[in-house]
N, C-alpha and C positions, 0 to 999 in steps of 0.2 A: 640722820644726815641732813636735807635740806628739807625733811619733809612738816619740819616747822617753822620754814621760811615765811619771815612777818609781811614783806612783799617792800623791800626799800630798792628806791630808784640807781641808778648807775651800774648794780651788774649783769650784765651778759649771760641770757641762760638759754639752753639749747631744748627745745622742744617739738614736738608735730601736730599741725592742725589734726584738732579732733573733727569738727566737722566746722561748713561755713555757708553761710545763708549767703546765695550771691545774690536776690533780688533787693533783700534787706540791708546786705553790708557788712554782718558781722557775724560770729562765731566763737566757737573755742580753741584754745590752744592745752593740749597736755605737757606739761614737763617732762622732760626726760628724767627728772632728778629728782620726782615725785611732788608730792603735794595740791594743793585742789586748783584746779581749770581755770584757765586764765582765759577775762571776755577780752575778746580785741575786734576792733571797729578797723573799717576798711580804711577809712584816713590817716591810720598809725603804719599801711603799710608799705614800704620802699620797692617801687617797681613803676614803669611806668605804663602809661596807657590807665585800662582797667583794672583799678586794685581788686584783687579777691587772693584767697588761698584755696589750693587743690587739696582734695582730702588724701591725710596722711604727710603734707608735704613737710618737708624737714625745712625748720626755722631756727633763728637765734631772734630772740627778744629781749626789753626789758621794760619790767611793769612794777605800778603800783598799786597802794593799798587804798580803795575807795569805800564809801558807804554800804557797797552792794558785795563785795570780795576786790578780786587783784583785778587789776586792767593794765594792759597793753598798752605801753606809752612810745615804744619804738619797734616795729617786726622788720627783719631784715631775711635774708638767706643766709646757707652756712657763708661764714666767713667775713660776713656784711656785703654782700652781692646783694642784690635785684631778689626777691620772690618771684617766680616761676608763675604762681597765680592758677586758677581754673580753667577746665576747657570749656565750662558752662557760664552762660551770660543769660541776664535776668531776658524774663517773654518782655516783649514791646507794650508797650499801653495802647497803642495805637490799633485801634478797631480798623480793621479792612471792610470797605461797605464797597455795596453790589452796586454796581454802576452802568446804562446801556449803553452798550457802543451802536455812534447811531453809522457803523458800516454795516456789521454783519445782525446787529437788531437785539444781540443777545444782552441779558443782562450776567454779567461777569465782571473781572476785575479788570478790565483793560478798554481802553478808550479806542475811538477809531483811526489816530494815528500810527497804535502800535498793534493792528489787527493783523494778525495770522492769517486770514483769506485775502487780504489784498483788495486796493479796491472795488467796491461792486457798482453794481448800477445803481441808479434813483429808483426807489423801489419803497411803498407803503409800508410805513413800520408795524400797521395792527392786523395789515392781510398777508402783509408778506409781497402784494402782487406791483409788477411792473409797469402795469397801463395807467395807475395812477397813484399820488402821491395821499398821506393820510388827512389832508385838506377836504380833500373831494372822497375818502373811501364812503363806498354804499354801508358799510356794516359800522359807522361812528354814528352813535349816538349823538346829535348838535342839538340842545335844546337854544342856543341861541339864537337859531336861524328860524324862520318860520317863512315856506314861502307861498304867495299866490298862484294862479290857474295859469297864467301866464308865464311864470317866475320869473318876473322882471323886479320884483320889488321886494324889498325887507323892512320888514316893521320890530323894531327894535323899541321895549318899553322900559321907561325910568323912574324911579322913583327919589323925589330929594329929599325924604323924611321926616316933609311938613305935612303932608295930608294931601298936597298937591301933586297928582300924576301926572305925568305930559307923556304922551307917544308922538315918537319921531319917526314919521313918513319919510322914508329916500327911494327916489325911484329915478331909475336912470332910463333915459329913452336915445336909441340908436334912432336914425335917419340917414338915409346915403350920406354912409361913412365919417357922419357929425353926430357929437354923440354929450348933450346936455345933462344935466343935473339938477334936479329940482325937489328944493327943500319943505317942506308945510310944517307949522309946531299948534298942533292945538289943547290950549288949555282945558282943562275939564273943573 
């Protein structure tokens, strides 16, 4: 019968998806009317939205003869309708990363606009506690800060990658309710 069909263009053959890769695009098609699998690519097929075919589904095609065997140069449904298509759609590429919501503190997929508990209070994000925020928590490790007997003052050092170090002195001094700023830079 047809089952030494050479594979020429224009006629109309009625077949069912053998199977169809929908992250890839493409797949095979079996003839109804025997002879060897026909590849067909997701662009050959008439439907709109997301082209794929479901497995088993019943098509009409018509294909040619490539380097490789027959290819799919027009897939249609019975009759030349629309193909029906898969209920499966390719995973996303898109990686979901953990992100904290700075309401509830958790690390999760949702931000503090669209949290579940509802606003909270101002409340430390590394203690958890309410009396103060993670600026001032006692349990944060700050090696920037270094302070005196007093703690009026912070001594901040810099380096500009000539050999030359400078430490910058700022020390602030309160006096009934005037409250000064005073700079020193000594070279070394």
């Amino acid at each position: 019968m047809a089952a030494s069909y050479n594979g020429g263009s224009g006629r109309r053959r009625r077949g069912h998806c053998k199977w169809f890769n929908v992250a890839k695009g493409w797949g095979f098609i079996t003839p109804d009317d025997g002879g060897q699998d026909v590849f067909v690519h997701q662009s050959v097929i008439q439907m709109s939205g997301f082209r794929s075919l479901g497995d088993d589904e019943e098509i009409e095609f018509e294909c040619k003869s490539s380097g490789k065997g027959l290819e799919a140069i027009l897939v249609t449904g019975p009759e030349g309708g629309d193909c029906q298509g898969s209920h499966r759609r390719p995973m996303s590429k898109k990686r979901f990363r953990k992100m904290r919501c700075y309401n509830c503190g958790e690390f999760a997929n949702h931000i503090a606009a669209k949290c579940a508990l509802g606003p909270q209070p101002k409340r430390c994000h590394l203690c958890k506690a309410v009396d103060h925020l993670i600026a001032d928590c006692p349990q944060r490790d700050d090696k920037r800060k270094t302070s005196t007997s007093n703690g009026n003052s912070n001594i901040h050092s810099n380096t500009n990658g000539n050999g030359n170090d400078k430490e910058h002195l700022e020390t602030t001094v309160t006096s009934n309710s005037k409250s000064t700023k005073h700079d020193a830079t000594n070279d070394s």
